[in-house]
N, C-alpha and C positions, 0 to 999 in steps of 0.2 A: 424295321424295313417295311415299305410300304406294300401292300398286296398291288401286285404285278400281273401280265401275262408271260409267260414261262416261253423262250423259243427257242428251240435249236438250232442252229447254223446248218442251214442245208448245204448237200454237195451236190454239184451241179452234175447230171447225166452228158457223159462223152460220146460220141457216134466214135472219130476213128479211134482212139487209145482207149477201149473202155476201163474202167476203174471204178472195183466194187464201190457202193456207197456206204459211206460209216455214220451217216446222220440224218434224221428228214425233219423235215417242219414240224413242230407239234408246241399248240396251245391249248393250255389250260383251261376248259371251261369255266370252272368254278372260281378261277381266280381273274377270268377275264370277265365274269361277272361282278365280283366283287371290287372290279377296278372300276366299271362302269355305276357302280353304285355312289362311289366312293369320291368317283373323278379324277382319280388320282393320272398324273401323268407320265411315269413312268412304269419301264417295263423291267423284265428281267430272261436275260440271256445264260442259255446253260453252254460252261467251256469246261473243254475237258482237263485242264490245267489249274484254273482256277476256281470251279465249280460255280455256282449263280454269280452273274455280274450284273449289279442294277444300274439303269439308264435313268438316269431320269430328264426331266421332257426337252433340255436343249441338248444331249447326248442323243437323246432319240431320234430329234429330228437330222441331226445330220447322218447317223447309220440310215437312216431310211434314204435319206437324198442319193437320187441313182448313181451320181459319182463313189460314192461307198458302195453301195448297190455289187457295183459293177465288181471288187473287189473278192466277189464269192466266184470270181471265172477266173480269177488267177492265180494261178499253184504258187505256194510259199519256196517250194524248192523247184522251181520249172521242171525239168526233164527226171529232177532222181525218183517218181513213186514210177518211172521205165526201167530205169536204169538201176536202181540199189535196191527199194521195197516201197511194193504196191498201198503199201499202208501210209507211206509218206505224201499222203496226197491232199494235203491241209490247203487251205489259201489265205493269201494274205488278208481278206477280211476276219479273219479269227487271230490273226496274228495282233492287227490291229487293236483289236477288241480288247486283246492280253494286254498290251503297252500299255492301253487307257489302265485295264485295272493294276498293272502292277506300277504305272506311274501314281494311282492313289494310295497304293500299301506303304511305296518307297516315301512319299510326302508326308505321310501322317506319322513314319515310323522315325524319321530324323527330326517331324516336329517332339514328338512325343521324346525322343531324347536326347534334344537339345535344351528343349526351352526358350527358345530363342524370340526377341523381341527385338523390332518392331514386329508384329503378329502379319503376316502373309496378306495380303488385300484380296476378296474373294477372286476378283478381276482375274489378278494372279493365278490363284490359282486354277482359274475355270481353263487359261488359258495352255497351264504345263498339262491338263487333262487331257482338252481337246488338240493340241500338240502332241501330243502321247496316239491318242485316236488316229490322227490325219498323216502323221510323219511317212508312211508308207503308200500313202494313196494315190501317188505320181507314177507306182511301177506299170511300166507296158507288160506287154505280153510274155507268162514265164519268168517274170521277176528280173532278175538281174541278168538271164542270155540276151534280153531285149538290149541291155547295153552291151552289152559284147558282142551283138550283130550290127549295132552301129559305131561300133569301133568307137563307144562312150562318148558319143555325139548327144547322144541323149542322157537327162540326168532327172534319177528317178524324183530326187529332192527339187531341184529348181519348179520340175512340172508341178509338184505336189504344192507348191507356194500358186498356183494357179490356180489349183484344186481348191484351194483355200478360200480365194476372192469372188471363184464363181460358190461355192456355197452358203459363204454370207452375204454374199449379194442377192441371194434368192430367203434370205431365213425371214422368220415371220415369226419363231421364238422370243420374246423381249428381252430374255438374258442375249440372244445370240444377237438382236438389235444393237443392244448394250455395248458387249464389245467390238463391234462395228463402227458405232457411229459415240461413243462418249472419247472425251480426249481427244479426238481427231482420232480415231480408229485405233487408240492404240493397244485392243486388246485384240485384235488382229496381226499389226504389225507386234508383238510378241509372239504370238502364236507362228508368225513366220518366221522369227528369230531364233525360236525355238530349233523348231525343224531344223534349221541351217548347223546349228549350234555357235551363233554367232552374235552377239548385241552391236557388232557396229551399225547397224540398219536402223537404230531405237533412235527416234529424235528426240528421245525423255530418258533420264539418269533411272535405274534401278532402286536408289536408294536403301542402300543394305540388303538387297534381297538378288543380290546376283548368282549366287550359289543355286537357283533352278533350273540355270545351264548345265548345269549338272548331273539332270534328270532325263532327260529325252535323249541329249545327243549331244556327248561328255568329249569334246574334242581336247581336255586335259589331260587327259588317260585312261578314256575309255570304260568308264564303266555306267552304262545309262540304262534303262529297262528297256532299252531295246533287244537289249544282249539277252537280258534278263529273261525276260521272254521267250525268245527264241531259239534259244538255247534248250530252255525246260521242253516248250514243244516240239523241238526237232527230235530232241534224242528219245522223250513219250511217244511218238510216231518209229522212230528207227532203231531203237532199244538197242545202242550201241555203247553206253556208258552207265555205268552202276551208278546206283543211289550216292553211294562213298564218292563217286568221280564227280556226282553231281551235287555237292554240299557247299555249293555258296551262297543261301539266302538270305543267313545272318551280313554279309559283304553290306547288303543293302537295309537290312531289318535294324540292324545296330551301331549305322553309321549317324552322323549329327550334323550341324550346318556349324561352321568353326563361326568363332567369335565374334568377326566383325562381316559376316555374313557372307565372304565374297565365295565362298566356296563348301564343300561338304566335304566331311572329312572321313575317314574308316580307323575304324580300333589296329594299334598294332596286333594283337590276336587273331584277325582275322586276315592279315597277311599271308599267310599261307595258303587261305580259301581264294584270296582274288587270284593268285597264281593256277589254283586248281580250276576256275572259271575261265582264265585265257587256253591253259590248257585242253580244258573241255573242246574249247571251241576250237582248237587246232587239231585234237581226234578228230572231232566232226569234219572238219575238212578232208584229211586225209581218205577219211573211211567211205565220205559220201559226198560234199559240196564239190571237193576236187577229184571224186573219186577217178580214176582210166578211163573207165566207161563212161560216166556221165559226161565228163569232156569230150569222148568223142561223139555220143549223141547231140551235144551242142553244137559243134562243125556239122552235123548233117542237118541239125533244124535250123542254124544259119546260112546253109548253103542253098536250103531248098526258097528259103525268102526270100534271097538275094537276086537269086532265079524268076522267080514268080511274082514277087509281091515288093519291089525294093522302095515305092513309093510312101507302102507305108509305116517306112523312117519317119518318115515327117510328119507324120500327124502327133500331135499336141493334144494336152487334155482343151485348152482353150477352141478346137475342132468340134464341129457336131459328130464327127466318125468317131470320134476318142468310146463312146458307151461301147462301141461294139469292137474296139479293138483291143479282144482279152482271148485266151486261149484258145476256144473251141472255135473262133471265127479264123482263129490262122490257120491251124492244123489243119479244118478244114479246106482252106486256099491250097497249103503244099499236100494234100494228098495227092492231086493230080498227079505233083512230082515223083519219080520211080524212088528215087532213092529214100522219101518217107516212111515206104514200107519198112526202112531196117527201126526205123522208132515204134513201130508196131510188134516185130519182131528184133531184138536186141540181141538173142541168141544167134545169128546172123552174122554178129561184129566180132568176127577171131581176131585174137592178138596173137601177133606174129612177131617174128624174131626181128631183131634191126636188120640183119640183111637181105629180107624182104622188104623191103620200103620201099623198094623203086619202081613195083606198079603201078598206076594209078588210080587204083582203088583200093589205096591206102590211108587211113588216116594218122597221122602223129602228133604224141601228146607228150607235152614235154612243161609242167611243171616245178616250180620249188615253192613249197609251203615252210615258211617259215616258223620257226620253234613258239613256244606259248612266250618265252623270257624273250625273245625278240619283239612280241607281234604287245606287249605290256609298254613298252616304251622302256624312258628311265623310272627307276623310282623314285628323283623326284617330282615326278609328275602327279606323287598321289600326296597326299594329304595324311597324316596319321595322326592320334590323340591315344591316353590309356598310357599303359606299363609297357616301356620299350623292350622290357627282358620277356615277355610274353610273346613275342615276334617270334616264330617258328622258325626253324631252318627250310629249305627247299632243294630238292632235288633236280637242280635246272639241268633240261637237255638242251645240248647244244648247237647235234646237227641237223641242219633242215632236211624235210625230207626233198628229197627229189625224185621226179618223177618221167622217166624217160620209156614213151612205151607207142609200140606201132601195132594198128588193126587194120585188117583185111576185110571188107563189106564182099560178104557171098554172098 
């Protein structure tokens, strides 16, 4: 590993919702000496998931490009470090950061136990990296309430293929030159195929290497390191699921690229684990993404934009206003609003029986989360290889939750 500068991912200072800070800036002297000596051009990133993550110099430069930048003002789970725990107050630029590196663990570990020939073209794989990095960097404000205040007029992915074009249109890296401008761009146009989870956009064949659809954004059945990530860091943040509930790493560490390349494949043995990984992620919903509360805090931070600020819907990362439309710049806008106050104070938001509901200063939240054996697909959606008698049994539940519940803003 090459000597680096060491940096922590700051959290950004809040005015109205304050939230302690769990991280600040700090480099290394001695090793930013030592880079400087060296020349070296890469750096290296401390995550609390995957502990040092090395950049090196066309990874670096796009973290640093202020569209990334920007990506440390907005919260990984929008409204839950108010609503569930203060400690969940990550941002997508850290989540980001995970993808990248868990999209290199997941590549190296299916090469490493497949063997698989034709050998990966670096292109390739610069591009599932930097795809891994980018996939997230189209979210507006609070992540995923930004589409649910525009009634998913906005898409965090489509923007994020924008994100994409203005970045390499400014790069000045020769690998990020490279897949710009060799092929007719088309280490670009994968990197946005990527994203999408999609190869119909590629005006060039894969040639046995399609199975890296597989890695970013698995629209086969779902298992890409985006999960993968997010999952590890959510529940590291909101300490809602045991180590036991959280054992699916082998899913990804000891899967292979099948035969004729078109796809990746998982050990029947670890069948068990990809169930325990949907699962995970349907606890997490229940306990925190969908939690009562945080739903209704989402009907008040969208009612207060809608109110105040309903313009801007429309801004596009392709906008000059897109850098500064990230958290602390809305909250700000709706504080004026009265009803912001109850996101400052949540203790505020009583839930009340159904047959209160007919005030108007009620809110109603009326979810169904889906079981983990629904939210998996079929299984043949997955691929499996190994000893079919090692295939574990499972204990599938089967009723969804539902979630029918009314709050009172005092």
């Amino acid at each position: 590993m090459s000597t680096s500068a060491v940096i922590r991912s700051p959290v950004q200072r809040r005015r109205p919702l304050p939230i302690p800070l769990d991280s600040t800036n700090l480099k290394c002297p001695l090793l930013q000496q030592q880079q400087q000596q060296h020349g070296q051009q890469s750096m290296l990133i401390e995550d609390e998931v995957h502990g040092v993550i090395e950049l090196p110099g066309l990874i670096q430069e796009i973290v640093e490009h202020p569209l990334f930048q920007r990506l440390k003002q907005v919260h990984q789970l929008g409204l839950i470090p108010w609503s569930v725990d203060k400690k969940a107050n990550h941002k997508r630029y850290d989540h980001c950061l995970g993808a990248y590196k868990s999209a290199q663990d997941h590549l190296r570990a299916i090469e490493r136990n497949s063997h698989y020939e034709p050998k990966l073209p670096d292109w390739c794989r610069q591009a599932v990296e930097i795809a891994a990095l980018l996939h997230d960097i189209g979210h507006g404000p609070m992540s995923h309430v930004w589409e649910l205040l525009s009634h998913h007029q906005f898409n965090h992915e489509e923007n994020a293929l924008a994100c994409v074009d203005l970045i390499f249109n400014d790069a000045s890296n020769q690998e990020l030159v490279s897949l710009r401008e060799d092929g007719s761009g088309r280490g670009v146009q994968l990197i946005k195929a990527l994203i999408l989870g999609s190869s119909d956009s590629l005006s060039f064949p894969m040639m046995g290497h399609t199975y890296i659809f597989d890695i970013v954004h698995n629209r086969r059945c779902g298992l890409d390191v985006d999960k993968w990530d997010y999952l590890r860091r959510d529940n590291k943040r909101l300490q809602i699921l045991s180590s036991a509930e959280m054992d699916f790493d082998d899913v990804f560490l000891k899967a292979r690229i099948s035969a004729d390349g078109q796809r990746i494949e998982y050990r029947y043995q670890d069948y068990h684990r990809i169930y325990r990984l949907f699962e995970a992620r349907t606890r997490l919903h229940i306990a925190a993404y969908q939690c009562p509360l945080t739903c209704a805090m989402d009907v008040i931070f969208v009612n207060a934009v809608q109110r105040l600020a309903p313009e801007l819907l429309n801004i596009r990362s392709k906008d000059p206003d897109w850098l500064k439309l990230h958290d602390d710049h809305i909250l700000n806008i709706i504080e004026m609003d009265p009803i912001s106050r109850y996101l400052r104070e949540p203790q505020r938001i009583i839930e009340v029986s159904g047959n209160d509901c007919s005030e108007s200063n009620i809110i109603r939240v009326n979810r169904r989360i889906p079981v983990a054996w629904e939210a998996m697909k079929s299984e043949e959606a997955f691929a499996f290889f190994g000893n079919k008698r090692k295939k574990r049994p499972i204990n599938r539940c089967v009723n969804p939750t539902i979630i029918n519940k009314c709050y009172k803003l005092e």
